[in-house]
C-alpha distance (Angstrom), angle and dihedral (degrees) to the residues before:
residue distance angle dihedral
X1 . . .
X2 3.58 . .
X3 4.05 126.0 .
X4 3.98 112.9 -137.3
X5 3.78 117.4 -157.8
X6 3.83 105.9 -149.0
X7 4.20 99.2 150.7
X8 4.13 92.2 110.4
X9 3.75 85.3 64.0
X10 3.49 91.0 62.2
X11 3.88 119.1 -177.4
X12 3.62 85.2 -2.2
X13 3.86 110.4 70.2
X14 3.95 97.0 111.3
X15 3.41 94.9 109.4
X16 3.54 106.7 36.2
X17 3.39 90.3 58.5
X18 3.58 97.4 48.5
X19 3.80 89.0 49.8
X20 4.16 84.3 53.8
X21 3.79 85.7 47.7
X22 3.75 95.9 54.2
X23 3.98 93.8 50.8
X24 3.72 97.9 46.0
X25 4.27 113.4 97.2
X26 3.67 111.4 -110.1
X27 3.69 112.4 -92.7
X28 3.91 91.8 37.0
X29 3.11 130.2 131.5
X30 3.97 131.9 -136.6
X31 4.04 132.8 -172.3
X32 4.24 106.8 -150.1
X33 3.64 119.9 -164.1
X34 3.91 120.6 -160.1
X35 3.19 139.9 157.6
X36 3.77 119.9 -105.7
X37 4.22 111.3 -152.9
X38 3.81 99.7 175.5
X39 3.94 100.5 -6.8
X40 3.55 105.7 -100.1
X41 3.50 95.6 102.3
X42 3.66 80.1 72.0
X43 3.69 106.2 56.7
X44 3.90 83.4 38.7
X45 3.80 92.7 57.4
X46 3.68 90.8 46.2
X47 3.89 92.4 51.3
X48 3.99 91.8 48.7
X49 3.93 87.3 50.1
X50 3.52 86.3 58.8
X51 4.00 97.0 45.4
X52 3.63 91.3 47.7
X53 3.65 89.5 55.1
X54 3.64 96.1 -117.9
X55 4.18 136.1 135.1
X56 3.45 114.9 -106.1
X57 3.84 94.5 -156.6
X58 4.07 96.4 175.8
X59 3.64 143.4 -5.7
X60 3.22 125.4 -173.9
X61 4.35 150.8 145.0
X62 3.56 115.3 -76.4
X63 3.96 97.9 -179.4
X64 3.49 130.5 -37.2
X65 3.85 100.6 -62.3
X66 3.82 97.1 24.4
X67 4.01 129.4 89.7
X68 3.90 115.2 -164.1
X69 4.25 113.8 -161.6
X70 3.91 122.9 -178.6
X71 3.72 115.0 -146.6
X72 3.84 131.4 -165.3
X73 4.29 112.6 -167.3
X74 3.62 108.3 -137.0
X75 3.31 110.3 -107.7
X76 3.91 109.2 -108.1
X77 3.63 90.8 39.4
């Protein structure tokens, strides 16, 4: 389990963690820090999770501008 770090992106941290997503082994599991503005990078993350064909395992408030989510790559993947 590795934690990955992506608040300086900002609202812009799709891809990034997509990228981290694709080089992870299947079965892994990876903590992703962003920041969250006005929330819908939350929902937004969750629904890419989902499209990706990954576990979203947690998600939760880090502080008052940060957004922690816990994925697990499908094995396979």
């Amino acid at each position: 389990m590795q934690r990955y770090d992506l608040r300086h992106l900002k609202a812009d941290f799709y891809d990034r963690m997509e990228e981290i997503l694709n080089e992870m082994s299947p079965g892994e599991v990876g903590i992703f820090m962003f920041e969250i503005g006005d929330f819908s990078p939350v929902h937004e993350s969750a629904k890419k999770i989902k499209e990706w064909g990954h576990e979203l395992m947690n998600s939760l408030k880090y502080n008052e501008v940060d957004w922690t989510i816990v994925v697990k790559k499908k094995a396979g993947q």
